[in-house]
N, C-alpha and C positions, 0 to 999 in steps of 0.2 A: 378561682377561675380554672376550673377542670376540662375544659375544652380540649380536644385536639390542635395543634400547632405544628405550621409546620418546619424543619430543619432547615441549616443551610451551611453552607462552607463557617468554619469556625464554629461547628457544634459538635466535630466528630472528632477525634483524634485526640493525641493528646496535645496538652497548652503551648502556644509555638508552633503549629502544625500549619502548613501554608496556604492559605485560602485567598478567593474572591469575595468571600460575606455571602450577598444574595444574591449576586452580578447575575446567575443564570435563573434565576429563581423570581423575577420580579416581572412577568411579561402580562399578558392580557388575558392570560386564562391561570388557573391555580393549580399544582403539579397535577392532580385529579380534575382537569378541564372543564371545572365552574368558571364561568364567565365573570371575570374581573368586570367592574360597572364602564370601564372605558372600551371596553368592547362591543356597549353599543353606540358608543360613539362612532368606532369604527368599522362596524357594520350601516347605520346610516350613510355616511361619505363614501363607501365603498357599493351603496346599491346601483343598482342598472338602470332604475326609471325613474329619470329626475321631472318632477313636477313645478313649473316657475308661473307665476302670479302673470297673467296677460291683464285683466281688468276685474280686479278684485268686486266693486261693488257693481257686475255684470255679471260675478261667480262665474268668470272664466279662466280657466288655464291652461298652460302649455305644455303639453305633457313630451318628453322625450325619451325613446328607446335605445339605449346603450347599449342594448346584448347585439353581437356582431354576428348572427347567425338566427337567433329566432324572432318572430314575429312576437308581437307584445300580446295579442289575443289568441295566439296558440299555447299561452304560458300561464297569464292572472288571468283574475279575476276580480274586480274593484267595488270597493264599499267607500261613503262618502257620509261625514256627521258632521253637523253644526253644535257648537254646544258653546255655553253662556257662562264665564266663571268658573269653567271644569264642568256643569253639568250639560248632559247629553240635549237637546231641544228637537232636533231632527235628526233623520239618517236613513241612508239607504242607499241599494246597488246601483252600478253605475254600468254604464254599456263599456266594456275596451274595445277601445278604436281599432280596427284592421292599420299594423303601425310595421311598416317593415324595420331591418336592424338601421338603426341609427338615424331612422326618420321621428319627426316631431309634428304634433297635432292641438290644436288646440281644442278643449274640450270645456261644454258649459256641467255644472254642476247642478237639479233642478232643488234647488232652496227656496222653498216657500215662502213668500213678504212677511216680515217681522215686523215690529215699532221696537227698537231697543228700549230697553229698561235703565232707568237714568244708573252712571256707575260703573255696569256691566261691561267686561272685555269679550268680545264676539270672534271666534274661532274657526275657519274652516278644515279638515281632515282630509287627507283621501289615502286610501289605504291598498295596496296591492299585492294580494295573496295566491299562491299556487292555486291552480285549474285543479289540478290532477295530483294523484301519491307519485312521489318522487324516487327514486332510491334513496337521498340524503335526508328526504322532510316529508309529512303527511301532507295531502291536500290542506288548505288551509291557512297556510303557514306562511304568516307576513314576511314578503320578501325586500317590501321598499313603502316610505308614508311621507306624507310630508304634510306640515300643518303651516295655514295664512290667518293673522290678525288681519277680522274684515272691516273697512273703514267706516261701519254700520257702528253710533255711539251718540249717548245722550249725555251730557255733563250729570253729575248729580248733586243734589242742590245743596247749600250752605247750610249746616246747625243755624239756629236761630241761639246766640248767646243769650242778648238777654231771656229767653224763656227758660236758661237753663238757673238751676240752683244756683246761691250766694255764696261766695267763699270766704272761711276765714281765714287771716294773716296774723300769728301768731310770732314774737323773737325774743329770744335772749340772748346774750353774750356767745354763744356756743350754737345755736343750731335757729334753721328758720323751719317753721310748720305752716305746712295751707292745709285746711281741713276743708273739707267739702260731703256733700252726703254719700255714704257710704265707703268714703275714702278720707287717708291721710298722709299727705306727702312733705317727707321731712328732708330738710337740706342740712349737711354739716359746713357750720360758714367760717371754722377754721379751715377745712378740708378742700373745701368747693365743691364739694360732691351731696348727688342723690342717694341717699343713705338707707331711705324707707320707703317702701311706697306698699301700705297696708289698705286691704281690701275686703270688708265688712270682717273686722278681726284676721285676716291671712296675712304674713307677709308675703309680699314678693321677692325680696332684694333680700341677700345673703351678703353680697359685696356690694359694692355701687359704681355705676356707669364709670369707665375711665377710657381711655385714647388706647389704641392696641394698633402695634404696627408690625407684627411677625408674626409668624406662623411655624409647625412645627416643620422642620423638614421632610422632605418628599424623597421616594428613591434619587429622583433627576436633581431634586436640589442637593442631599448629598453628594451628588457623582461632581458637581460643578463646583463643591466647596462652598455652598449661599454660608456657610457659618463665615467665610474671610472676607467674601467679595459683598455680604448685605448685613453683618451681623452687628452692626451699627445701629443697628434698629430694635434690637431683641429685647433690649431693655430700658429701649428710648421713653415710654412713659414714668419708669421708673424714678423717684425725688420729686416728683411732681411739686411747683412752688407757686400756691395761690397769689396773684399779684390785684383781683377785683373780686367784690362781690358786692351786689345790687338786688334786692327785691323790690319790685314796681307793683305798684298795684292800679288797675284800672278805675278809675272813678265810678262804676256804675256794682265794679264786685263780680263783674263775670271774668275775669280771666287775671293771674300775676304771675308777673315771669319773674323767674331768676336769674340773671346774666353772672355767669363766671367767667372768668382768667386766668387763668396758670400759664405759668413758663416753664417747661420741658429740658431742664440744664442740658442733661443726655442728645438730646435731640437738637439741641439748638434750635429752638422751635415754639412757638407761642400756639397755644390752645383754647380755643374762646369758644365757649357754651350756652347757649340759652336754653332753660326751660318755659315753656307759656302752658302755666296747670288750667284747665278750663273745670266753669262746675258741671260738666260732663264726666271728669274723672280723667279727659284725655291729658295727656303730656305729650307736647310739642315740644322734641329736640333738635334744637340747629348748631350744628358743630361747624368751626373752623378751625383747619391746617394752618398756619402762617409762619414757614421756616427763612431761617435769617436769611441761608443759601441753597441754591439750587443745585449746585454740583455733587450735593453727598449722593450716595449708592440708591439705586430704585427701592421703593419700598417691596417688603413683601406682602404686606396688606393695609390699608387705610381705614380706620375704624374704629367702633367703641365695641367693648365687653363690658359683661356684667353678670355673676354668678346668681343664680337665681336658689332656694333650697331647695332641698333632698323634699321629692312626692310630685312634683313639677313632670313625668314621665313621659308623658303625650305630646310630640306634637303634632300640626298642621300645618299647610303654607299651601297658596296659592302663586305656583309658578313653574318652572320648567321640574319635572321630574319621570319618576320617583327616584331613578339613583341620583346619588351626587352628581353637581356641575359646576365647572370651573369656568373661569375667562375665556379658555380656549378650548373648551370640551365642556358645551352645554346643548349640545343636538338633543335634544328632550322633546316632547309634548306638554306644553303648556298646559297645565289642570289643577287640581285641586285633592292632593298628597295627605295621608298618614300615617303614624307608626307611631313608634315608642322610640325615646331618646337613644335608649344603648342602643338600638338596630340601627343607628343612623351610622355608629362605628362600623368601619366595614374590617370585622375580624382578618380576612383573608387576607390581605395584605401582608408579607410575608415577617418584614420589619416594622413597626409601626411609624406613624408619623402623620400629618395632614390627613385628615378623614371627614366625607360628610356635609359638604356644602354646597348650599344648594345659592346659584345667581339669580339675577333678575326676581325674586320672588314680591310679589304685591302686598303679600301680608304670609305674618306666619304667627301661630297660636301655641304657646304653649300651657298646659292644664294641668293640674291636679286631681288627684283622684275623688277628692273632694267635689269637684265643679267648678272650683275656683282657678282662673287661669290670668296670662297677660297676653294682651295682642301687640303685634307689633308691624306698624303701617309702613311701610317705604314711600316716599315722597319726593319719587316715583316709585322708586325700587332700591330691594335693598340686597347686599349679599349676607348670607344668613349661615351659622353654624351653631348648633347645638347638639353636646358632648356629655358624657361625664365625665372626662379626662381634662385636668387643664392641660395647658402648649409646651408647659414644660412635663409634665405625666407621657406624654407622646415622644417628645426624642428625649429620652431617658431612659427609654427601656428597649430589648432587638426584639423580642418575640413579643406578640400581644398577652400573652397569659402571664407577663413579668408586671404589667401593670397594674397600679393602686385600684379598687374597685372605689367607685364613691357614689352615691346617689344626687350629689347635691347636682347644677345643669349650669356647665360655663356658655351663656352665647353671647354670640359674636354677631352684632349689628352693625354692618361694615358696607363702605360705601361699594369697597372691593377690594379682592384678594388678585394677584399678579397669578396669571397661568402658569399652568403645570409641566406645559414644555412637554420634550417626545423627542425631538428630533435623532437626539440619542439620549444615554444616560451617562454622560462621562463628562460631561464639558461643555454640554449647549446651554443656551439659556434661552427662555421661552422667545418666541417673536417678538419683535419693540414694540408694535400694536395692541399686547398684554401684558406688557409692563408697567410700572406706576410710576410716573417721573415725583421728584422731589420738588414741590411747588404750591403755592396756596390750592389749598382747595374747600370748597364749603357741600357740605348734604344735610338733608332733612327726613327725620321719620318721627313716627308720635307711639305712643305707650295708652295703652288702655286696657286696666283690668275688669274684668267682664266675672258673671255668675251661670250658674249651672243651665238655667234656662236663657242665654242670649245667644246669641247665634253672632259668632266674631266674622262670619263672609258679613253678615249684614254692618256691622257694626264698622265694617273696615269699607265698604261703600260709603259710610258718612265722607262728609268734605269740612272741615272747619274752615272759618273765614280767612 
């Protein structure tokens, strides 16, 4: 790791020498004023022309002008896109309304009649950019946007099971195997866990799905001590103690689940698993929380991981991006993202720690260099992190360039991670409305590995029954 890094109180002097750490070092831009990714968070909350939904499926809105002195079309200029999934479908300029300071308008967007495409999430845009060259910014230059889920939507239709391939159910003392065409998913039934899941020869799974309820600290979780006040959780999957396991199989050969059980000593807390393998290849996972009590510490995330190996580089996702978003810092554009695993680590961060996730996402793909990849559906949604760093790699190290390189990709399929907090960094803890209370909870997402030529948006529109 030969990068640049940057310093910070206890780097300079000699040992003993009295510091803050990063106190001054940790704000929204990087000592050289690259814009930390929560800087567009707060640049969206802080724009001047807020756009609010009057009648969505009449593609009307209300646009209102914040600036206290200038008229709203002596300023922008506005552009307006529809687009289907992340891809573009229409677009074009808009009139701004003669809108004096602090007056509001409601304005129709002209959207051409569409028939949704069964599946498809339908998006509206509007976009408001500098008239003229500015002294601070060129003409051009997005000064405020806001995007509407339109309530234009077609369900999309059900797999047909039985047309899909037969499955087989294989067991011995030690592990259950479902074989299916071009896949084979192997259960360890000492363990309770997903062990393998190989796709036409590739593996996918380095380690196997497990419950994950921490995260690595944050500037703001340091400042507040999350290691005393949630660290009850850090190792709460750990001794995991299988108490069921069941393979079912469907009488006709199209689908067997596996239902597991463990109890969570750590956690005081029961953990209850189903897989339903389809001979589509998909894996239907439904996890249950089921803690003795309610009063233990908020979690810091609710979820499963699972290490995937080293060639795994690529991902995708369709959902709020492209930088990272959290619980309470996800003001993104909803689309359809890419990049490479390690880019999702955001280096600049002065300490390390939590990096890289992305909420609400619908689906997100990770690949091979090969063609070979796994998709991973949310059922609805799911919050998503993928790393090379495990949770412990991250608060284990102050500067990024102190950390292990590894290829292999730890992600995190999680129902959700507890916000990032701001209010300061010394002692707040995020608002109660991003927090995670301690309490049953159940989610659902499914696993599908896919080949060079399949297209995972399409595949992730399938519906199982």
């Amino acid at each position: 790791n030969t990068r640049d890094y940057w310093a910070f109180g206890g780097d300079y002097g000699p040992p003993g020498t009295p510091s803050d750490q990063n106190f001054c070092c940790n704000g929204l831009v990087t000592p050289d004023r690259r814009p930390h990714p929560g800087l567009h968070e707060v640049k969206h909350i802080y724009q001047y022309i807020h756009s609010r939904p009057a009648d969505l499926a009449a593609r009307t809105l209300q646009i209102r002008n914040w600036y206290d002195f200038l008229n709203l079309n002596d300023v922008v200029e506005a552009v307006w896109r529809l687009t289907a999934d992340g891809a573009e479908l229409q677009t074009g300029s808009l009139p701004v309304p003669d809108l004096p300071p602090r007056a509001s308008k409601p304005i129709t967007i002209p959207v051409k009649p569409f028939a949704p495409e069964p599946g498809r999430e339908y998006f509206l845009e509007v976009s408001f950019r500098l008239k003229t060259d500015q002294p601070w910014a060129p003409k051009g230059h997005e000064v405020a946007w806001d995007q509407f889920k339109l309530p234009d939507a077609a369900p999309a239709p059900a797999l047909n099971t039985a047309a899909m391939p037969r499955l087989a159910l294989s067991e011995t003392s030690h592990k259950t195997v479902v074989t299916g065409k071009d896949f084979v998913v192997t259960f360890d039934k000492q363990a309770g866990t997903l062990t393998s899941l190989k796709f036409r020869g590739a593996e996918l799974i380095e380690s196997p799905l497990r419950p994950d309820f921490w995260r690595a600290p944050t500037d703001n979780d340091r400042g507040r001590n999350m290691a005393r006040s949630q660290g009850f959780w850090r190792y709460a999957h750990a001794g995991a103690q299988l108490t069921s396991f069941q393979a079912l199989s469907e009488a006709d050969g199209t689908a067997i689940v596996i239902k597991t059980a463990h109890r969570l000593p750590k956690a005081e807390a029961a953990w209850e698993t189903d897989y339903t393998v389809y001979g589509s290849g998909d894996v239907q996972v439904a996890a249950r929380f089921k803690p003795d009590k309610t009063d233990r510490p908020k979690l810091p995330r609710l979820g499963m991981q699972m290490v995937m190996p080293q060639g795994f580089d690529r991902i995708e996702w369709f959902g709020p991006g492209p930088h990272e978003t959290y619980l309470d810092r996800k003001d993104a554009r909803v689309g359809r993202y890419a990049g490479t695993v390690r880019d999702q680590f955001y280096w600049d961060y002065v300490e390390p720690g939590e990096s890289g996730n992305k909420t609400e996402v619908r689906w997100a793909a990770l690949t091979h260099r090969k063609g070979v990849g796994l998709l991973a559906v949310g059922l609805p949604l799911l919050s998503v992190n993928a790393l090379h760093h495990t949770t412990d790699d991250l608060q284990s190290a102050e500067h990024p360039f102190e950390l292990p390189r590894r290829d292999l990709v730890v992600l995190n399929l999680d129902l959700v991670q507890q916000g990032v907090g701001g209010d300061d960094s010394w002692g707040a803890w995020p608002h109660p409305q991003y927090l995670i209370p301690c309490e049953e909870t159940s989610y659902r997402f499914r696993l599908r590995p896919f080949g060079r030529n399949e297209n995972p948006a399409q595949l992730a529109r399938q519906r199982l029954p």
